[in-house]
Every structure is written in C-alpha cells, then in structure tokens.
C-alpha positions in Angstrom: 44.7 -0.4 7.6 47.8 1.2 8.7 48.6 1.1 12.7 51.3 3.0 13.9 52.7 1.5 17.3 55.0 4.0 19.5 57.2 2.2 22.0 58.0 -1.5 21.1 59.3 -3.0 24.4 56.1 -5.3 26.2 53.2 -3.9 25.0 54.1 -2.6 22.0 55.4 -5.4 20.8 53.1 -7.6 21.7 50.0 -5.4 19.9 52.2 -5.8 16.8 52.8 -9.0 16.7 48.8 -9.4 17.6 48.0 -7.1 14.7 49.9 -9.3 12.7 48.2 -12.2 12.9 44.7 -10.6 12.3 45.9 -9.1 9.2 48.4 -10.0 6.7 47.9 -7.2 4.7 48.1 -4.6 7.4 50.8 -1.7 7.4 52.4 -1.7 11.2 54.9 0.7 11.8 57.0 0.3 14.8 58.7 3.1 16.2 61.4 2.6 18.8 62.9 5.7 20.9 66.2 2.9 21.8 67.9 0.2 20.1 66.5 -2.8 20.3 62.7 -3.5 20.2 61.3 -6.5 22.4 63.8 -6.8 24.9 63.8 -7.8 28.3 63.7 -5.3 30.9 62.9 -7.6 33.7 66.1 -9.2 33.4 68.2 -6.3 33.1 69.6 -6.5 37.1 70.5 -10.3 36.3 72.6 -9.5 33.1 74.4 -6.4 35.1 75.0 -9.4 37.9 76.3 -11.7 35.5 73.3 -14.5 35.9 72.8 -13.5 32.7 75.8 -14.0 31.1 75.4 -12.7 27.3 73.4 -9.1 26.2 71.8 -11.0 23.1 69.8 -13.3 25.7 67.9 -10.0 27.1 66.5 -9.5 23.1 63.1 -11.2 23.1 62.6 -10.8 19.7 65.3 -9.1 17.8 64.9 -6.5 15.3 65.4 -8.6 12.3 63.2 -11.2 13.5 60.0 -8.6 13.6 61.0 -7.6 10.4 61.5 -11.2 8.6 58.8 -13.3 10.8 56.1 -10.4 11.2 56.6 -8.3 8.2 56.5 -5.7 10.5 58.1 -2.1 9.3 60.3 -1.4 12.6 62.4 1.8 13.3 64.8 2.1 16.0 65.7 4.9 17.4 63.5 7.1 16.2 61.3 8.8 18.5 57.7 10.2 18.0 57.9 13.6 18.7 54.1 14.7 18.6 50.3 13.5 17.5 48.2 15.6 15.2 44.5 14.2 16.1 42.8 16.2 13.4 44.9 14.9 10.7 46.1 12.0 12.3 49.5 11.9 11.9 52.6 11.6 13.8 55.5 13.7 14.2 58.7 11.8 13.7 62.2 12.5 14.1 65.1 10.0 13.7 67.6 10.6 16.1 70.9 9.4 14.6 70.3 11.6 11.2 67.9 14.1 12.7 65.4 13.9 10.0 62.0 14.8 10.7 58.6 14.1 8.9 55.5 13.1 9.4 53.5 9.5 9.5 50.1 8.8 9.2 48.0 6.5 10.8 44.5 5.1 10.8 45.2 4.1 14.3 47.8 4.4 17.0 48.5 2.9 19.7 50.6 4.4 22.5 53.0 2.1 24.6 56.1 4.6 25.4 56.1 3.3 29.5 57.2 4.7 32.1 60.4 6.6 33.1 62.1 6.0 36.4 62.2 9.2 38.9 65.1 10.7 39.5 64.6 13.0 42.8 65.7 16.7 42.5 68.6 16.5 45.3 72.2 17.6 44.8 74.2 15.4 42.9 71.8 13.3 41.0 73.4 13.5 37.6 76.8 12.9 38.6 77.9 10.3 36.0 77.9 7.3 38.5 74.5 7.8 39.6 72.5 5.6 37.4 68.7 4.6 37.0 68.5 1.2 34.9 65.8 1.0 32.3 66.7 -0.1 28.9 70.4 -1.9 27.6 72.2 1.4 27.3 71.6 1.9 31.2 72.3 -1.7 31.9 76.0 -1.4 29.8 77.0 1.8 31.6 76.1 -0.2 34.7 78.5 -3.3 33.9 81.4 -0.5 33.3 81.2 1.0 36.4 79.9 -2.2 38.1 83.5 -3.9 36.6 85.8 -1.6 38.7 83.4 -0.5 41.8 83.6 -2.2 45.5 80.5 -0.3 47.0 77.3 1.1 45.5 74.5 2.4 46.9 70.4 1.6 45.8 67.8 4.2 46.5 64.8 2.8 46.6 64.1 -1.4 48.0 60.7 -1.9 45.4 61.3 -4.7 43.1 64.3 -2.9 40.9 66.6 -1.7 43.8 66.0 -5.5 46.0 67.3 -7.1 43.0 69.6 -5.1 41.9 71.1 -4.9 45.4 71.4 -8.6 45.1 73.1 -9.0 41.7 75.5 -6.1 42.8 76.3 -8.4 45.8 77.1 -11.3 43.4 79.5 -9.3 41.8 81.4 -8.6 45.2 80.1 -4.9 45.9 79.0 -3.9 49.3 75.7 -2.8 48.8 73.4 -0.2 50.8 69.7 0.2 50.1 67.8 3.1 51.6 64.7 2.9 51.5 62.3 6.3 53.0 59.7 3.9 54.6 60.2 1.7 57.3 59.7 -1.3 55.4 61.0 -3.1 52.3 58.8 -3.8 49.2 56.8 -0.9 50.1 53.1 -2.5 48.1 53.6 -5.4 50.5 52.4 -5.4 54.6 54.8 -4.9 56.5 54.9 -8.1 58.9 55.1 -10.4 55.5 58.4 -9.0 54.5 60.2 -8.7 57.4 62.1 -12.1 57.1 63.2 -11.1 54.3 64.6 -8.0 55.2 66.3 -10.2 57.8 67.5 -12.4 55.0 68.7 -9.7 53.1 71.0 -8.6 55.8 72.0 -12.1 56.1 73.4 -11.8 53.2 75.5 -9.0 54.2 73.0 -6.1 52.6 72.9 -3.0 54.8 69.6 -1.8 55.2 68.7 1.9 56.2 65.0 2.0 56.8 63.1 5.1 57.5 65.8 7.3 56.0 66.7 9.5 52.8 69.5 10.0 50.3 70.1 13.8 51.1 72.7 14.4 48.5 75.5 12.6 46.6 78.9 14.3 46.5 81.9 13.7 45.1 84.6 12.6 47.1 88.3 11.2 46.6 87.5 10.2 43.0 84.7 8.3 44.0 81.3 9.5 45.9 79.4 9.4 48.9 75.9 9.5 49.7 74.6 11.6 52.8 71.7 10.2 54.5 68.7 12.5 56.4 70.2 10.8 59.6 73.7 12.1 59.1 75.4 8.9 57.5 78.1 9.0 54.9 77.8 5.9 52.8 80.6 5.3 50.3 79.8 4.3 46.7 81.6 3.6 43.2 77.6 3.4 41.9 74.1 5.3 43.4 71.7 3.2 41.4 67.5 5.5 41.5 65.1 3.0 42.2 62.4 5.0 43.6 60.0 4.5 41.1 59.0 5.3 37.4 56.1 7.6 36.1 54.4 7.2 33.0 55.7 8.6 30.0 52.5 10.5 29.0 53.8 13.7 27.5 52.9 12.4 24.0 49.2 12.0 25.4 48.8 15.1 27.3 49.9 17.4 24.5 47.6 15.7 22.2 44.9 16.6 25.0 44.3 13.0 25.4 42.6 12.4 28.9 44.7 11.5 32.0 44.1 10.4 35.3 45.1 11.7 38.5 48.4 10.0 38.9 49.4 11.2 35.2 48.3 7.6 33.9 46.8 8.0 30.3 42.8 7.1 30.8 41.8 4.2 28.9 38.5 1.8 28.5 38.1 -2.2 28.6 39.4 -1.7 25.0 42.1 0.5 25.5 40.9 2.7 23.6 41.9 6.4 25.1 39.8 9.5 25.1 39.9 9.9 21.4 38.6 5.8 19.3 41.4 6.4 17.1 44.2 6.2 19.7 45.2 3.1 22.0 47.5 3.0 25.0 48.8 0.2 26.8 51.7 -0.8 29.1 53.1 1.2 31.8 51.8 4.8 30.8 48.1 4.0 31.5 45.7 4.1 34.2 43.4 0.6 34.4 40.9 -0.4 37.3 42.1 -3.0 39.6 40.5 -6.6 39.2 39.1 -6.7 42.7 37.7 -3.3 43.9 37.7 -1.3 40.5 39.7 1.5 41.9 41.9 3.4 39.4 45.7 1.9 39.3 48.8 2.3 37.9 50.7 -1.2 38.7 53.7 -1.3 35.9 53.8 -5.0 35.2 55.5 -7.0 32.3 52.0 -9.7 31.7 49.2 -7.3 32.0 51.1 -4.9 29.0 51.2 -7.9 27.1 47.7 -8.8 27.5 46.8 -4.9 27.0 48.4 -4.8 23.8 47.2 -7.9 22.7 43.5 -6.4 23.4 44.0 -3.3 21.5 45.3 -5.1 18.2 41.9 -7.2 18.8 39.9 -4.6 19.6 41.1 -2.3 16.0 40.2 -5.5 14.6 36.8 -6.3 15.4 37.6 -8.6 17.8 35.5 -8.5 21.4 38.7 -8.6 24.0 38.4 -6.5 26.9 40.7 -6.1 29.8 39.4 -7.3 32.7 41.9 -4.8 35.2 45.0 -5.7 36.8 45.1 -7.7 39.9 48.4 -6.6 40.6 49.9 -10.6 40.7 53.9 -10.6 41.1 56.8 -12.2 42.5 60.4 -11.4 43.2 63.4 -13.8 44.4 66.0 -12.5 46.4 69.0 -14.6 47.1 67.1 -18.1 47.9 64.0 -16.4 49.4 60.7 -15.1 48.0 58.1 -12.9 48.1 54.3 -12.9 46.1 51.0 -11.2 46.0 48.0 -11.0 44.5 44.7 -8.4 44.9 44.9 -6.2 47.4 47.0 -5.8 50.4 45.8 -5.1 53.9 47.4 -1.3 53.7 45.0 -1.0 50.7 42.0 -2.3 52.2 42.6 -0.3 55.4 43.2 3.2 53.7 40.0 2.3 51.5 37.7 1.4 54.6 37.1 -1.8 52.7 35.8 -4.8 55.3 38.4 -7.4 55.2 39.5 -10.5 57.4 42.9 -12.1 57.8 44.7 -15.3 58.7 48.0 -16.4 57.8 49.4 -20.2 58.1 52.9 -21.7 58.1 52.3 -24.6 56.6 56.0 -26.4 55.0 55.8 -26.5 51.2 56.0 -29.9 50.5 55.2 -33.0 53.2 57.3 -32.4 56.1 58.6 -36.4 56.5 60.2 -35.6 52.7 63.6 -33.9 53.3 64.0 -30.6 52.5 60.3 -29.5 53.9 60.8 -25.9 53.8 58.0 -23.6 56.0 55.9 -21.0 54.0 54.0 -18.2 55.5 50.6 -17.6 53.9 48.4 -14.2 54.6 45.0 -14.4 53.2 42.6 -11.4 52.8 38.7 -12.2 52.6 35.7 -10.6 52.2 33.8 -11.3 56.2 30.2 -11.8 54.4 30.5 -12.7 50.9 33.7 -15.0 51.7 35.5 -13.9 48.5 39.3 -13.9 48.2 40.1 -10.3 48.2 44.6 -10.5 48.3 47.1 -12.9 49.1 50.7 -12.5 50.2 53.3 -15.6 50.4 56.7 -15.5 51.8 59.2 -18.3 51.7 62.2 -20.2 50.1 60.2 -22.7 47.9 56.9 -23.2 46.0 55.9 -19.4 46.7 55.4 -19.1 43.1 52.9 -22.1 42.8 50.7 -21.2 45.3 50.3 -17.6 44.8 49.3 -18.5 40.8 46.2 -20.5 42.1 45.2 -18.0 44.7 45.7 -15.3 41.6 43.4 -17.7 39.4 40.8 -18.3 42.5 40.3 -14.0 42.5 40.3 -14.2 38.7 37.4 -17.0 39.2 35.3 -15.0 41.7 36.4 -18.0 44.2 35.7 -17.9 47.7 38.0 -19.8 50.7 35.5 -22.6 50.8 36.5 -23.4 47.6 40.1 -23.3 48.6 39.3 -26.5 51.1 37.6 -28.1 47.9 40.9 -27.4 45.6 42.2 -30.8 44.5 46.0 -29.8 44.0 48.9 -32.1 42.4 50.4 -34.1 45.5 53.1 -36.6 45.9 55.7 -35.8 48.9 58.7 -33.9 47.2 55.9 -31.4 45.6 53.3 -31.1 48.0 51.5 -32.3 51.1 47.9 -33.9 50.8 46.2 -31.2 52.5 48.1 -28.4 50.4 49.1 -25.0 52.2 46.4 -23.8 49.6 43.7 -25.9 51.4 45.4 -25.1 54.6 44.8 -21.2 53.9 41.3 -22.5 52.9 40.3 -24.1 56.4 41.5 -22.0 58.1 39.7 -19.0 57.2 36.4 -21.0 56.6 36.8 -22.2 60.2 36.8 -18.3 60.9 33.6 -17.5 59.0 31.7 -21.0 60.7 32.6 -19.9 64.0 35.0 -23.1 64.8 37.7 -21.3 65.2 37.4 -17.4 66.9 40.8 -16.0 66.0 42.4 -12.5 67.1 45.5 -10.7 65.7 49.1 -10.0 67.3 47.7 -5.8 67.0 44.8 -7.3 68.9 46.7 -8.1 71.7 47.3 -5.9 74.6 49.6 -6.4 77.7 47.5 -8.1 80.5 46.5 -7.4 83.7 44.2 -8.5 86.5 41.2 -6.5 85.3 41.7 -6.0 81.2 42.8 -8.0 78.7 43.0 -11.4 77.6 44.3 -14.2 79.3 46.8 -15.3 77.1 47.7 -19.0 76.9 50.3 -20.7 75.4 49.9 -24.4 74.2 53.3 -25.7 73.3 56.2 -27.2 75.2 57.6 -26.1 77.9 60.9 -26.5 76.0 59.4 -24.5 73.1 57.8 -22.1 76.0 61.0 -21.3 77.7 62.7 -20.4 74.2 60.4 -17.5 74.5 56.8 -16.5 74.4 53.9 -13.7 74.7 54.7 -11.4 77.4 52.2 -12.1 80.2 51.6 -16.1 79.0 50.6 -18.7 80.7 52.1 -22.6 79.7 49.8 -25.2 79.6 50.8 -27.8 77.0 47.6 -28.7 74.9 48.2 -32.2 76.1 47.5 -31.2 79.5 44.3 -28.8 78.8 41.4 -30.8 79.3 42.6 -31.9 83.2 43.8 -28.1 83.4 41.2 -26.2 82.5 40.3 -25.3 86.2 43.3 -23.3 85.9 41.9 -20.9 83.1 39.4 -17.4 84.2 35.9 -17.7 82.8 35.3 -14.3 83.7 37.9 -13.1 80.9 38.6 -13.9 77.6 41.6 -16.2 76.5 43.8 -16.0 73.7 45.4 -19.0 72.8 48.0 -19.6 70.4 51.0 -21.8 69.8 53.9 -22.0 67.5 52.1 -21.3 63.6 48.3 -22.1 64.6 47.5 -25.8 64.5 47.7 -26.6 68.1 45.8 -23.5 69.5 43.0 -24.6 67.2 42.6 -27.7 68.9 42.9 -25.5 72.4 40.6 -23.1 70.9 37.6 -26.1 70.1 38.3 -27.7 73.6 37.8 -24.4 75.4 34.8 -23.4 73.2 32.9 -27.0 74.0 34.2 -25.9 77.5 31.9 -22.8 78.0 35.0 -20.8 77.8 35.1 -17.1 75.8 38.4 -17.8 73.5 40.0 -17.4 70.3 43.1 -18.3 68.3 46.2 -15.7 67.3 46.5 -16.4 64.1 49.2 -17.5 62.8 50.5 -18.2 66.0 54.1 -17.2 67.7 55.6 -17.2 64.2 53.5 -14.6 63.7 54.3 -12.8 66.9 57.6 -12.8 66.5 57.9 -11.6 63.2 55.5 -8.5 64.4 57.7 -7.8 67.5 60.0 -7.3 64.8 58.5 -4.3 63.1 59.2 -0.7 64.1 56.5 0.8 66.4 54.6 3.3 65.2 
C-alpha cells in the first residue's frame, strides 16, 4: 500500500501517523508545501507575543522525529502541483531545486488547509501588511513586531483577538476593526460584549461596524484609512478576515466541492473519487446537531478526520460523526466558549429553539476568589435536547463548556443536566454546579415553574400595553439602576405587597442574574397572577442595553 499525504500540519499529520500504526510495511509519503511538518499553528500569535518564548516549542513533531519514530518518508517544501486520477499519480515539484516528477499513489489523501483572505483594497501587499499562517509568517511578524509601536488587526475572529492581545504584550498600540458590529462574529452578540469591554480595558481600540479602506504608506511607516474617515497609524496591518480552503488541487482534479468551495467528503472522508481522502480545513462536513453543510476550520476535528481516513484505507469502520463546532479563546484573563449552534444560526435556519442564560460564580461563592460566569443555553422547546452553548467568563469556562460539548455529543437533554453529578469541593466548584444550574433552569422552563421572557421581549410600558415590569431586589441595588418603567418591590416584601401589582396585565419580574425573580415568579403564579421571569435577569439587561441598535 503506498498512501501519499499532501499537507502535513493537523490532519495530515495525524493520518500519517494513523497509517503508521495500522501498517508497518506501508509506504507513506509526506509532502510538505513549508518547512516544518506538524507544527503548531494555534500557537503562532503566543510565540509572535513572546508567551512562547522559543520557535522549536511551536514543532509538534519535528521532521526527524516522523522520519526516525514513524518511518514515515517526509518532504518539505515540496509542493504537489497536480492529481492525475486515471493514473493516479501526483505531480510534484520541489521548490528549493525546482525538480519536477511524478509520484504514485494507491491512495491520497488531501489535507493542504486553508489560506487566509487577503481583501483586494489598495495597499494590501505592502511589505508590513502581514497575514499569519505558518512559521515563516510568524518570523517576519517578530521582525517588524521588534521595532513597531502601533499595528493594526483586520479582522476580531479568533486570529486577530489574540493576536491583538499578544501585540499588546509586546507594548504596541493595537487597533482591531472589525466590519460587523460585534466581536467574535460565530458568537451572539449579547455573550461577547463584556469582553469587548474587557478588551478596551486593556487599552485595545475597537472600531466596530467599520472597514479598512486602504493602507498607504506614509512617513516611513503606514496608515490605515477606515470607511468612516479614520486614519489609524501602524508599523504592522496584520489580515485576519478569514481563510478559505485551499481546494485548487481538488477542483482541477474535478473532485466535487461544495458551495462555499469546501472539498465534499463522506463519514469516511472519502471525496468524490474512493481513491482520494480529504481532511482538515479544505473540506465541507455536516454539523453534529442539524446536519447542515459547514466549513468550521478547527485544530481537533482535522485530527480526528485524518485519523478516520487512515482507518477507513485500512479497513477499519471509523466514521466522522460532523463537527459540532466546540472552541474556546482566552483574551487577557477573560474567556469565551461554544458549542452547537448559536442563536444567529438557529434564527437564519427557522430552527425552534429556547434560551436562558445564568450567572452562576464558578466555584462556591463563600471560597475567595468566586468569579461570576455567564451561561446561555440553546434547547430544543419539545424534545428538550441541548442544541448550543455559549460561556463567558474569567474562570472555569473551559470546564463547563467540555461537558455541555459531551451532553450534545451524548444526545443529552437539560434534564439530564440537573442529574449531572460533577466534581465538587469549594475552590473547584459549587454543589449545585453552574452546569446543573443551566440545567434547572431551563427544565423549570419546559415544566411550566418558571414562565421566563427575554430582554428583546421587553417593550417600554404604558398604561394600556405592555408588561408590568417588576423589580425584586434592593432598593440599594434598585437605585444603582434598573428597567426603564420598573417598579421596586423587594421580594422580601411581595407576599404583603401583592395588592400593589395589576392582574389585568402581565408582569415581568426579574432581579439581578435570575434567582430571586424565580422565587417572585412562583409566589405570583400560586397568586393567580399572569407572570414570567427575564432571564438572566439585569445582568442580562445590561449587557443588551449595551449592544448597538439595529
């Protein structure tokens, strides 16, 4: 059996070293378009900030390792030029002699990625406008990056954010602009807002809603020219509005394609034609929870993808079961995580969905340290199925979005979230976990013990529409400030109170994150009143008064 792999970063990589271990006697040829196989893209923006302090850290799995531990025949750059499907073959051409020839397989399997955009305005390949995605980009960064004082990111998804904070830790003043009105773009937009707040916390300066119009050059340095008429000074522009996939191999090989240019591919990953595989970042999958087609370039699904092909050549029965889309990223001392699908998916899908969202702190709140975490939790209305999660805080983000990834990869519903029996002693948890939390929450929603509504469900009251809104909490906390148009009636006072409430409208009651206008929301219910909880409560409020209005 030979196999001939092209691209060796992730996937690649991975389906080698996969291949490997089926077969001993295999013949794996690696091909490589850079110089290093393996390496670690993901932590490219940490070694331009100096977090990670030496290059060789970034290699995964060096060149000479492949070779000596995996047997594997490995050539760097050398780039596969073209596939002959009739013959089966590969063109190849080595691109520090230039020689060309051709290689033959039994089967290939694609992994080349994707290639980040560069958008056609003037000045884009000036030699300090960079995009970052192998080590060659990265040490061309760190030389500019050595003698700069102001850059410019294009782009806030995952690459720009953290570049943008690395760039920071290295003393530049950093601009991100970003053409929607939100950061993190695959997120909703209330979720991230505090960290955009964060970010400019930390001296970042955000322009939302606007557009790099051109970069010019200007007193040996540049400037970047904004849609709204800004001049930003920069020593570095660094493009980070996305990748595509790196298909070209594929298309002129008249391999099938999706839509979005993503290479087609089955539970195998076997493409159009049984002989060929493609994994990684150049491929169209389904996603875990709906089965739409997606392209969602992730480091562990091209893993497991290649890892699947290699078994799959072998006569192994792995098949993918779709990306979910799970992923994390840490900005500064803050973080932000999803899993499944996002409310701005479900909404341009028509899918049915509810929502809540808790505040719960991430460990018990008598510990020190008790840091509060804001949970939004997407479910199916009937079934009661997890369909997405979103978490946003400064600690244990990261283990709670894992189990709500695993409770979508189990088929799990938010009844079995209030079942979850979760690690617990004070400095790592709380007894009733903010997973559990999540969990009764939106089970109280589907029993009916809890009616909530939404800060968009909210409309400005008056005598004859609306809700009565009513606010449960202090005074003190009341005063500090509240709904427009609420009334104060701490829930300590309610029950003597109540003569004071409308039973001809509806109420709305919330307080600070939830808890206490539950309790108002099952008093008024046994009360013969019409009411329901804002979810989330005037956390939630706020952070929505702090989105742009569409």
């Amino acid at each position: 059996m030979r196999i001939v792999i092209v691209g060796a970063v992730a996937g690649g990589a991975s389906a080698a070293a996969r291949a490997r271990r089926l077969d001993e006697n295999a013949e794996i040829i690696l091909f490589e378009r850079g110089e290093a196989p393996s390496f670690a893209n993901c932590g490219l923006p940490y070694f331009v900030g100096g977090v990670i302090p030496q290059r060789d850290h970034l290699l995964v799995a060096p060149k000479q390792q492949l070779i000596d531990r995996y047997r594997l025949d490995v050539r760097t750059r050398t780039e596969v030029t073209a596939i002959d499907r009739s013959r089966q073959t590969v063109a190849v051409t080595n691109l520090e002699t230039g020689e060309c020839y051709e290689q033959p397989y039994d089967k290939l399997i694609l992994s080349p990625g994707a290639s980040p955009l560069r958008p056609p305005i003037p000045g884009a390949n000036l030699p300090g406008v960079l995009t970052l995605r192998d080590l060659h980009d990265a040490d061309r960064m760190q030389d500019i990056v050595s003698q700069a004082n102001a850059a410019v990111i294009i782009g806030a998804g995952f690459i720009g954010l953290e570049m943008a904070e690395n760039l920071v830790h290295r003393g530049l003043k950093t601009t991100v602009v970003e053409l929607a009105d939100q950061i993190l773009p695959p997120w909703d937009p209330e979720m991230v807002a505090p960290v955009a707040a964060h970010l400019r916390d930390q001296g970042i300066q955000l322009r939302l809603s606007d557009a790099a119009e051109s970069i010019e050059e200007h007193e040996g340095s540049m400037q970047v020219r904004l849609k709204s008429g800004e001049l930003v000074p920069a020593d570095l522009v660094v493009m980070s509005v996305g990748v595509r996939p790196e298909n070209g191999l594929a298309v002129a090989a008249g391999l099938e394609v999706g839509s979005r240019g993503g290479i087609c591919v089955n539970a195998q990953m076997q493409t159009s034609d049984p002989n060929i595989y493609a994994v990684g970042d150049a491929v169209e999958v389904r996603h875990f929870v709906d089965d739409s087609p997606i392209q969602i370039p992730l480091g562990g699904p091209a893993n497991r993808q290649g890892r699947i092909a290699a078994d799959h050549i072998f006569g192994r029965t792995s098949t993918y079961r779709g990306t979910q889309g799970t992923a994390i990223v840490g900005l500064f001392d803050m973080a932000a995580a999803m899993t499944g699908l996002s409310e701005k998916w479900l909404l341009a899908k028509k899918q049915p969905y509810e929502k809540v969202y808790v505040h719960p702190k991430h460990h018990a709140s008598y510990y020190p340290g008790a840091e509060s975490l804001t949970i939004k939790l997407l479910f199916h209305p009937q079934t009661a199925k997890i369909l997405g999660a979103q978490i946003v805080g400064q600690h244990g983000v990261d283990k709670r979005i894992d189990v709500l990834a695993v409770a979508i990869q189990a088929g799990m519903t938010v009844y079995d979230l209030e079942e979850m029996e979760l690690a617990y002693a004070p400095q790592f948890g709380s007894a009733k976990d903010p997973i559990n939390m999540a969990g009764f929450v939106a089970a109280g929603v589907l029993r009916g013990d809890q009616p909530i509504t939404h800060v968009d469900d909210l409309r400005t009251p008056t005598a004859a529409a609306g809700p009565f809104i009513l606010d449960v909490r202090t005074p003190r906390e009341f005063q500090a400030g509240h709904v427009e148009g609420a009334t104060n009636i701490p829930i300590e006072q309610l029950r003597s109170r109540l003569d004071e409430l409308p039973r001809d409208r509806p109420i709305a009651a919330y307080c600070q994150v939830g808890m206490r206008g539950y309790l108002a929301t099952r008093i008024l219910l046994q009360s013969g009143f019409s009411v329901e909880n804002l979810s989330g409560g005037y956390v939630s409020y706020q952070r929505a008064s702090d989105l742009p209005k569409s």
